[in-house]
BAZAVEX-319984 format. One record per residue (C-alpha): residue number from 1; residue in one letter; x, y, z. Coordinates in nm, 2 decimals, m for minus. Layout:
! residues N
<i:NUM; aa:a; u:X; v:Y; w:Z>
...
This chain:
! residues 257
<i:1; aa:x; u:m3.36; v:7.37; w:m1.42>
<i:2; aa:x; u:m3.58; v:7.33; w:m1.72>
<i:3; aa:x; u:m3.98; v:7.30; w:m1.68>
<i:4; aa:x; u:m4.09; v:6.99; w:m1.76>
<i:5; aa:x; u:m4.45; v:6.97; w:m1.98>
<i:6; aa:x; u:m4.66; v:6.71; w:m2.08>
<i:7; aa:x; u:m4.62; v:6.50; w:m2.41>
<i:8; aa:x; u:m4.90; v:6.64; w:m2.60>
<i:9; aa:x; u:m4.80; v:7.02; w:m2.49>
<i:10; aa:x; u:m4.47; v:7.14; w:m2.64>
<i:11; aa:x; u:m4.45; v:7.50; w:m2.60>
<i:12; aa:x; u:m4.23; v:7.78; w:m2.73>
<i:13; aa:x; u:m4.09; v:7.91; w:m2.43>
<i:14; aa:x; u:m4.04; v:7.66; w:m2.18>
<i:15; aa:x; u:m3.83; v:7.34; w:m2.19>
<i:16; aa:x; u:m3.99; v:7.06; w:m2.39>
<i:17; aa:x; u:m3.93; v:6.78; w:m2.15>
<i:18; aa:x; u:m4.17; v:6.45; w:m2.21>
<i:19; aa:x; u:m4.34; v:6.30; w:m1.92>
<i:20; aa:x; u:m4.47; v:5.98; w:m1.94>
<i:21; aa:x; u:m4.82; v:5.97; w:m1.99>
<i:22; aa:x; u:m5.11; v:5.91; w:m1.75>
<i:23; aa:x; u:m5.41; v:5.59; w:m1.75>
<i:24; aa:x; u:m5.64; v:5.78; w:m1.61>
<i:25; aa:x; u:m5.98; v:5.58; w:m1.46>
<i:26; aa:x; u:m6.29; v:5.68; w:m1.43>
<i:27; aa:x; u:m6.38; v:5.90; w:m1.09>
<i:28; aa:x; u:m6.45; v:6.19; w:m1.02>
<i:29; aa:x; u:m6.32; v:6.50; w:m1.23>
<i:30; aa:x; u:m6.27; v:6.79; w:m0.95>
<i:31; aa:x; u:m6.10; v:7.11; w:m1.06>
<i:32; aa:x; u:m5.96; v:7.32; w:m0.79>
<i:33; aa:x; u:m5.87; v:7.70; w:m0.88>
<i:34; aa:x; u:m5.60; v:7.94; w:m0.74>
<i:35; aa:x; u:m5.44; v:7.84; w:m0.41>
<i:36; aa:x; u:m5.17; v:8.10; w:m0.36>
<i:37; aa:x; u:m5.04; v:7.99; w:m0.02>
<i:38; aa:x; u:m5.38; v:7.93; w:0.16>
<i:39; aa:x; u:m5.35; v:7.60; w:0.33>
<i:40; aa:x; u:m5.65; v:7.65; w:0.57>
<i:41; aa:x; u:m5.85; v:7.70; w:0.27>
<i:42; aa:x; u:m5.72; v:7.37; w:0.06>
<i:43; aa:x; u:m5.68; v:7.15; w:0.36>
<i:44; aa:x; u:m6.07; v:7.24; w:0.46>
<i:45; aa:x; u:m6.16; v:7.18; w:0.07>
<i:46; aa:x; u:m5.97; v:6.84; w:0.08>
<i:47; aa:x; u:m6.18; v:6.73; w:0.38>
<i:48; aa:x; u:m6.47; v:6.88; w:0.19>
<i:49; aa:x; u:m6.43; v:6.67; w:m0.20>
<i:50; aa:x; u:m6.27; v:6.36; w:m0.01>
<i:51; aa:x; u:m6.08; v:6.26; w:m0.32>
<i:52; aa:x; u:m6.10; v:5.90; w:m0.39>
<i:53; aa:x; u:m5.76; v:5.67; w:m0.58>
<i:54; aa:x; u:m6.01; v:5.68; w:m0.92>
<i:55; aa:x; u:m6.05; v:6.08; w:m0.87>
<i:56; aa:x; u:m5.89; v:6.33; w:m1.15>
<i:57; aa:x; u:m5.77; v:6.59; w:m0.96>
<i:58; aa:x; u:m5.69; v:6.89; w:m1.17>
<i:59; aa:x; u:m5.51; v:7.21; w:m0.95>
<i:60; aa:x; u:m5.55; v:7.51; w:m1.21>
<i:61; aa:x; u:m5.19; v:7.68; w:m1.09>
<i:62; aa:x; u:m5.06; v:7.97; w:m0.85>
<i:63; aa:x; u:m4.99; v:7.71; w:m0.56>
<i:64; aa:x; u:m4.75; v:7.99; w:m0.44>
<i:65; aa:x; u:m4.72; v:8.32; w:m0.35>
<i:66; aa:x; u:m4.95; v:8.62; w:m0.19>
<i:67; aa:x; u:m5.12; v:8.37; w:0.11>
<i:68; aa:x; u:m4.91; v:8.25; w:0.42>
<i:69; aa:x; u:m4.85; v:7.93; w:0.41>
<i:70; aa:x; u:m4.73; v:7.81; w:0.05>
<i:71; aa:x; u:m4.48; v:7.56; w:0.23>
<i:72; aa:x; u:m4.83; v:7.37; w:0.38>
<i:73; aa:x; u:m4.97; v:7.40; w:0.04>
<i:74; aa:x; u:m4.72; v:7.22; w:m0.16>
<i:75; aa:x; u:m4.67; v:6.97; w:0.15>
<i:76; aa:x; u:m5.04; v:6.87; w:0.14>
<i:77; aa:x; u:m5.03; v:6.87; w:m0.27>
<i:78; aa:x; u:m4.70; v:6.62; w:m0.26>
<i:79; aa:x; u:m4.95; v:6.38; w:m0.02>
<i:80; aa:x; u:m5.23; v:6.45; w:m0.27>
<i:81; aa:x; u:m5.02; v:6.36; w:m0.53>
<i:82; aa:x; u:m4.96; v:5.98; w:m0.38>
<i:83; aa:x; u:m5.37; v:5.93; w:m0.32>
<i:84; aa:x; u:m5.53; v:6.04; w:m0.60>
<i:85; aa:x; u:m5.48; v:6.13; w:m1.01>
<i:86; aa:x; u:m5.34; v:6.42; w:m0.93>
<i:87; aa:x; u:m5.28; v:6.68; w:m1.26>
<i:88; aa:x; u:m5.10; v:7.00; w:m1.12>
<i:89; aa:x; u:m5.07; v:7.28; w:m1.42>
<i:90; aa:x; u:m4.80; v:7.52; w:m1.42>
<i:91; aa:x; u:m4.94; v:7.91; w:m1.35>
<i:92; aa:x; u:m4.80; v:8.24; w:m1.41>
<i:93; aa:x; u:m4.64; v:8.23; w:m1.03>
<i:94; aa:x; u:m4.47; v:7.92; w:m1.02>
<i:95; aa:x; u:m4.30; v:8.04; w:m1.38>
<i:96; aa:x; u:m4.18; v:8.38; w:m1.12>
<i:97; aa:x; u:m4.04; v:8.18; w:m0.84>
<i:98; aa:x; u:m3.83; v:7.93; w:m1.10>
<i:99; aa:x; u:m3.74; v:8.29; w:m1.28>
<i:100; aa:x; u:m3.65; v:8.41; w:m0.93>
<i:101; aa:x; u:m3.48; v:8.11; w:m0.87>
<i:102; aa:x; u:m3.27; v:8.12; w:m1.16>
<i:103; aa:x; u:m3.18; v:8.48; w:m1.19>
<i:104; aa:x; u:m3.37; v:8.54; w:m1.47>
<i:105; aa:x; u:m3.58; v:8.79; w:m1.30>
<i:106; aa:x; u:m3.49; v:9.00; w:m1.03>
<i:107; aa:x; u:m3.60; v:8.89; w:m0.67>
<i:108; aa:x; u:m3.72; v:9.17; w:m0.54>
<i:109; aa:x; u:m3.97; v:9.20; w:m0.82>
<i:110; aa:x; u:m4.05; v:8.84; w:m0.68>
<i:111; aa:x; u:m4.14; v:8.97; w:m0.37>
<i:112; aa:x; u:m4.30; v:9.24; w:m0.47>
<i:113; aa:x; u:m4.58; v:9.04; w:m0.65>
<i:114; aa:x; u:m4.62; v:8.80; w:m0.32>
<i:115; aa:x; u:m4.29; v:8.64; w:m0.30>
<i:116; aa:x; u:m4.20; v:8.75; w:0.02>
<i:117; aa:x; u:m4.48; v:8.56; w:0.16>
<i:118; aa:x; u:m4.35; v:8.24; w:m0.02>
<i:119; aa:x; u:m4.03; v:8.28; w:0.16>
<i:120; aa:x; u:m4.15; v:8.40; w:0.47>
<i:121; aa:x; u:m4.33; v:8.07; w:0.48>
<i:122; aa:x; u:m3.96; v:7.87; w:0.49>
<i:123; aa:x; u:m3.86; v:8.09; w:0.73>
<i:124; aa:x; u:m3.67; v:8.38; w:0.53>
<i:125; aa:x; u:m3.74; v:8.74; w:0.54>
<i:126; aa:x; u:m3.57; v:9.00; w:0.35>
<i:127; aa:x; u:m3.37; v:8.79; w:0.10>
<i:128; aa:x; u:m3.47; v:8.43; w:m0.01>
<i:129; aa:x; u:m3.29; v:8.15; w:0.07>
<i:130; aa:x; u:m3.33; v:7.90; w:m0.20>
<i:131; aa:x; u:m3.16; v:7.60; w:0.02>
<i:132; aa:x; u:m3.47; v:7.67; w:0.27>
<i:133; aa:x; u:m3.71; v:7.49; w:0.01>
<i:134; aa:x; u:m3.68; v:7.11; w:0.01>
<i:135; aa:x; u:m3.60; v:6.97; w:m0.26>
<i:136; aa:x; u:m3.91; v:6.77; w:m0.30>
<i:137; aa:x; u:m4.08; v:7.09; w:m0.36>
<i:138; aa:x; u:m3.83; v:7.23; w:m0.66>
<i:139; aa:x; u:m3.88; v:6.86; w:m0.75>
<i:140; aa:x; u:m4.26; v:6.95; w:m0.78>
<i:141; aa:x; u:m4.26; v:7.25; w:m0.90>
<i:142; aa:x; u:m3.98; v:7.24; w:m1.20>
<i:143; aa:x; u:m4.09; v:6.85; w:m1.31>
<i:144; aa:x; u:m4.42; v:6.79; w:m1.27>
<i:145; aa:x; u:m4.64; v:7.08; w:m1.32>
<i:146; aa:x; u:m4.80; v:7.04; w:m1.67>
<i:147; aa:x; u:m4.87; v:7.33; w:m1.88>
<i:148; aa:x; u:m5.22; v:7.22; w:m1.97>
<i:149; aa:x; u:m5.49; v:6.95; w:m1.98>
<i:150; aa:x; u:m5.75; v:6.83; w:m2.15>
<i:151; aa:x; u:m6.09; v:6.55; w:m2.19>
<i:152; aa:x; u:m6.32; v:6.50; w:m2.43>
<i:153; aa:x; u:m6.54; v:6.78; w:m2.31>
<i:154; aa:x; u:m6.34; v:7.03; w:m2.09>
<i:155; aa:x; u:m6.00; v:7.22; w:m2.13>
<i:156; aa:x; u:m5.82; v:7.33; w:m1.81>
<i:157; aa:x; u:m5.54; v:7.56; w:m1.82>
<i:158; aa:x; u:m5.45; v:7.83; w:m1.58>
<i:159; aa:x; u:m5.56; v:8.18; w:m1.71>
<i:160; aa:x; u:m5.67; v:8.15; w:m2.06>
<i:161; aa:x; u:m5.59; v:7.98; w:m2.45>
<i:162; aa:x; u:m5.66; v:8.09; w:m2.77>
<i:163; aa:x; u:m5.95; v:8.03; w:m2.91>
<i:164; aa:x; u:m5.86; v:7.96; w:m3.28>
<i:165; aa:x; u:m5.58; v:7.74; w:m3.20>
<i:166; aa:x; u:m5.48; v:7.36; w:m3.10>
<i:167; aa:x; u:m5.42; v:7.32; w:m2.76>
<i:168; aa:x; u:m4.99; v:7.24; w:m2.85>
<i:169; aa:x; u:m5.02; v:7.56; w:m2.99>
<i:170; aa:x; u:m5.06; v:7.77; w:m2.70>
<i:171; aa:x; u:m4.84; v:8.00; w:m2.65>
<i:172; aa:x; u:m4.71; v:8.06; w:m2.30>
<i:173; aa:x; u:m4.87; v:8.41; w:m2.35>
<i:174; aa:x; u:m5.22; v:8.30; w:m2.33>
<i:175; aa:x; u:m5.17; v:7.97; w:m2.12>
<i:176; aa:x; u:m5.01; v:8.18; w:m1.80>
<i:177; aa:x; u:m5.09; v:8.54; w:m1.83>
<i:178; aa:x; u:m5.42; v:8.64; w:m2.04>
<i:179; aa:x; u:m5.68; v:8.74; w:m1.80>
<i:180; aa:x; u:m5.98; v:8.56; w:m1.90>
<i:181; aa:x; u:m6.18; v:8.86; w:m1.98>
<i:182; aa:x; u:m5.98; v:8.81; w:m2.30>
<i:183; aa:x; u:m6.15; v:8.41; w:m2.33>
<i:184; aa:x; u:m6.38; v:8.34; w:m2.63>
<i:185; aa:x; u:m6.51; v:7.95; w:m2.68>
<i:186; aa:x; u:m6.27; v:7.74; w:m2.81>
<i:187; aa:x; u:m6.33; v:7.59; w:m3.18>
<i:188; aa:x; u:m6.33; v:7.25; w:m3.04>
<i:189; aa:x; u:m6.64; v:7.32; w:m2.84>
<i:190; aa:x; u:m6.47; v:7.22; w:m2.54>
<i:191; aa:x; u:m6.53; v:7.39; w:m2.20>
<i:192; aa:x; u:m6.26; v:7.61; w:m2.09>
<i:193; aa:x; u:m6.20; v:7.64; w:m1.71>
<i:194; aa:x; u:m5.89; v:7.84; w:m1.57>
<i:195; aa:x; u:m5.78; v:8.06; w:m1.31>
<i:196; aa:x; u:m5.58; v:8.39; w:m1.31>
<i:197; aa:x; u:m5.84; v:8.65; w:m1.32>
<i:198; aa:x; u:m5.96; v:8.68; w:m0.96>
<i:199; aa:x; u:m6.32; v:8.74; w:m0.91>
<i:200; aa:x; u:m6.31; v:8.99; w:m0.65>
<i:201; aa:x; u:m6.69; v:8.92; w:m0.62>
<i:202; aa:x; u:m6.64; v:8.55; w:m0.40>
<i:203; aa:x; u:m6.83; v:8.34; w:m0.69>
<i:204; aa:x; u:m6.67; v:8.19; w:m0.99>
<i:205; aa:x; u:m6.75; v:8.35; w:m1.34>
<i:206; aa:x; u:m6.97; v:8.12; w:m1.56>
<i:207; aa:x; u:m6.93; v:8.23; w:m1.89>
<i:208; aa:x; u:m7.07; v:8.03; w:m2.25>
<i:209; aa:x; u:m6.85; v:7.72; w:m2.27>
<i:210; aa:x; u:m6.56; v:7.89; w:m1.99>
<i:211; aa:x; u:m6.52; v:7.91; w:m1.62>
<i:212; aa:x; u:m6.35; v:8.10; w:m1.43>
<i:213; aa:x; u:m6.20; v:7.92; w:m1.07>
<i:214; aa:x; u:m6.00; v:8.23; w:m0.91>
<i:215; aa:x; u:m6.21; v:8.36; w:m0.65>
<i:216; aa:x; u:m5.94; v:8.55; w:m0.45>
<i:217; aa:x; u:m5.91; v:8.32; w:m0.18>
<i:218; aa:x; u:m5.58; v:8.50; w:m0.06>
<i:219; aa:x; u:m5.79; v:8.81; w:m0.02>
<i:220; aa:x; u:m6.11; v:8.83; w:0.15>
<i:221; aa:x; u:m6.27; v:8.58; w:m0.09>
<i:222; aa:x; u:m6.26; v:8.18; w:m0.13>
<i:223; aa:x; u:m6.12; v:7.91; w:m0.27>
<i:224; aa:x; u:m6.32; v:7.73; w:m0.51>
<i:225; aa:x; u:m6.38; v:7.37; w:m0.66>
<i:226; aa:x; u:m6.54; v:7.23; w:m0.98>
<i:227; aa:x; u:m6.69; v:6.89; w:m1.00>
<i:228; aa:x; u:m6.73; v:6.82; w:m1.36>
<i:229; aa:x; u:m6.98; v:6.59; w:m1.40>
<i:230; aa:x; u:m7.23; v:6.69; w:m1.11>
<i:231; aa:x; u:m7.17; v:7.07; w:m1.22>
<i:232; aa:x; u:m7.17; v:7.16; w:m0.87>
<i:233; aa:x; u:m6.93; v:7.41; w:m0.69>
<i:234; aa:x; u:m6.74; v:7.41; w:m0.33>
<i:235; aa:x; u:m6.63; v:7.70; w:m0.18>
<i:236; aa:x; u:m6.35; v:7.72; w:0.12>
<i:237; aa:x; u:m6.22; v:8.03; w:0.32>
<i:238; aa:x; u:m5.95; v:8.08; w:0.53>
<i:239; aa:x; u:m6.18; v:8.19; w:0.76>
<i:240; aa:x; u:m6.28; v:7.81; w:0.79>
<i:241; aa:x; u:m6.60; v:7.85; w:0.57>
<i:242; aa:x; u:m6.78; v:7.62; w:0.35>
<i:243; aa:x; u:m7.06; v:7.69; w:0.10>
<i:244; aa:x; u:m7.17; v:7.53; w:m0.20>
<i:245; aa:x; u:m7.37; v:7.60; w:m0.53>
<i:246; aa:x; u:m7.49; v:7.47; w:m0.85>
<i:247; aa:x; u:m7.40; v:7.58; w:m1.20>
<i:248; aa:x; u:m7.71; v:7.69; w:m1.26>
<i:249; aa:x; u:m7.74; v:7.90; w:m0.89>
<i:250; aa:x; u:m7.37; v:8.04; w:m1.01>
<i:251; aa:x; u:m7.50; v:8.12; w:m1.33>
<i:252; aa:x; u:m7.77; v:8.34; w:m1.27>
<i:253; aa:x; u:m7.57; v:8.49; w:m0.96>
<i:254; aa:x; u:m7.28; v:8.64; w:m1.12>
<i:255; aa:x; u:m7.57; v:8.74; w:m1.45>
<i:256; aa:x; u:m7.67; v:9.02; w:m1.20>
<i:257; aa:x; u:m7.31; v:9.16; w:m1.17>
């Protein structure tokens, strides 16, 4: 089952499949980082941003894998989907589980890099059962994950681009699998923010014109969120936590590291 992308992202790897584009209007721009399974986490950030119908909701990838629950996750992100401007981007572990999927990677090296706790959450143990995922969520995952997004001012993509080219140049290379200590500004001037890299350290890594989102939160760390205009962060734990900081507090923060 080809990947479907976006109209203004043709790639060189996956399927170039147009999807028809969004209006978007004017709300809210929230960016939420690596979920990897971690309902608790999402559901509490949810309750936390309170996304509004007029809200741009961009999900930065790795919806699945590594955390316990990434049946919940894609279950809450399907309702998301229906109340909000939602913009779900493809990462690096949704690419694995189609792979998986399709035999065009093995399983167990699936599993080995978290994909037993994907199918664990659908009730499977040592081998997956592909027929245990609804349909709804192969729906989700192979049609409407887009490989990239951008606004006037801001770039999202899951771990990294390259900073000399046009975003439908991206290869899948830097789009899914460069870890952002890799990132430069882009020659647009846009700001980058992605996902991949986790920041072991719990805060998100606030670089010139890039941020990094992936704060572990299937580890011992959290889940974090982005609102764009207020440059203001949320942070949610499966431990039930909630914190917040400013840019500015998240700057000088991870300057001491």
């Amino acid at each position: 089952m080809p990947i479907l992308v976006s109209d203004d992202a043709p790639d060189i790897h996956t399927s170039k499949v147009r999807l028809t584009p969004r209006e978007v209007t004017c709300g809210r721009t929230l960016v939420i980082g690596d979920i990897h399974g971690c309902s608790t986490a999402l559901n509490l950030m949810l309750e936390e941003l309170s996304p509004r119908s007029d809200d741009l909701v961009v999900t930065l990838g790795d919806y699945v894998d590594r955390g316990p629950d990434t049946r919940g996750v894609l279950h809450t992100l399907l309702d998301l989907e229906k109340r909000t401007q939602l913009i779900p981007l493809l990462g690096n572990h949704e690419i694995l589980m189609l792979d998986a999927r399709n035999s065009m990677v093995d399983a167990d090296s699936w599993y080995a890099v978290g994909g037993r706790q994907t199918m664990q959450s659908y009730g499977c143990m040592d081998r997956p059962d592909w027929n245990a995922v609804p349909q709804e969520h192969w729906d989700f995952l192979s049609q409407r994950l887009r490989r990239w997004h951008a606004t006037p001012t801001h770039i999202f993509a899951h771990a990294n681009v390259n900073a000399m080219l046009p975003m439908p140049d991206q290869s899948d290379d830097w789009l899914f699998w460069r870890r952002f200590d890799d990132s430069h500004p882009h020659f647009s001037g846009k700001t980058l923010v992605c996902g991949h890299t986790a920041q072991k350290g719990g805060l998100p890594r606030v670089w010139p014109s890039r941020i990094c989102l992936d704060t572990w939160v299937y580890g011992e760390g959290w889940l974090t969120a982005y609102n764009v205009g207020a440059e203001t962060f949320v942070q949610t734990s499966q431990r039930g936590e909630v914190r917040r900081f400013s840019f500015d507090e998240v700057r000088m923060l991870t300057e001491k590291e």
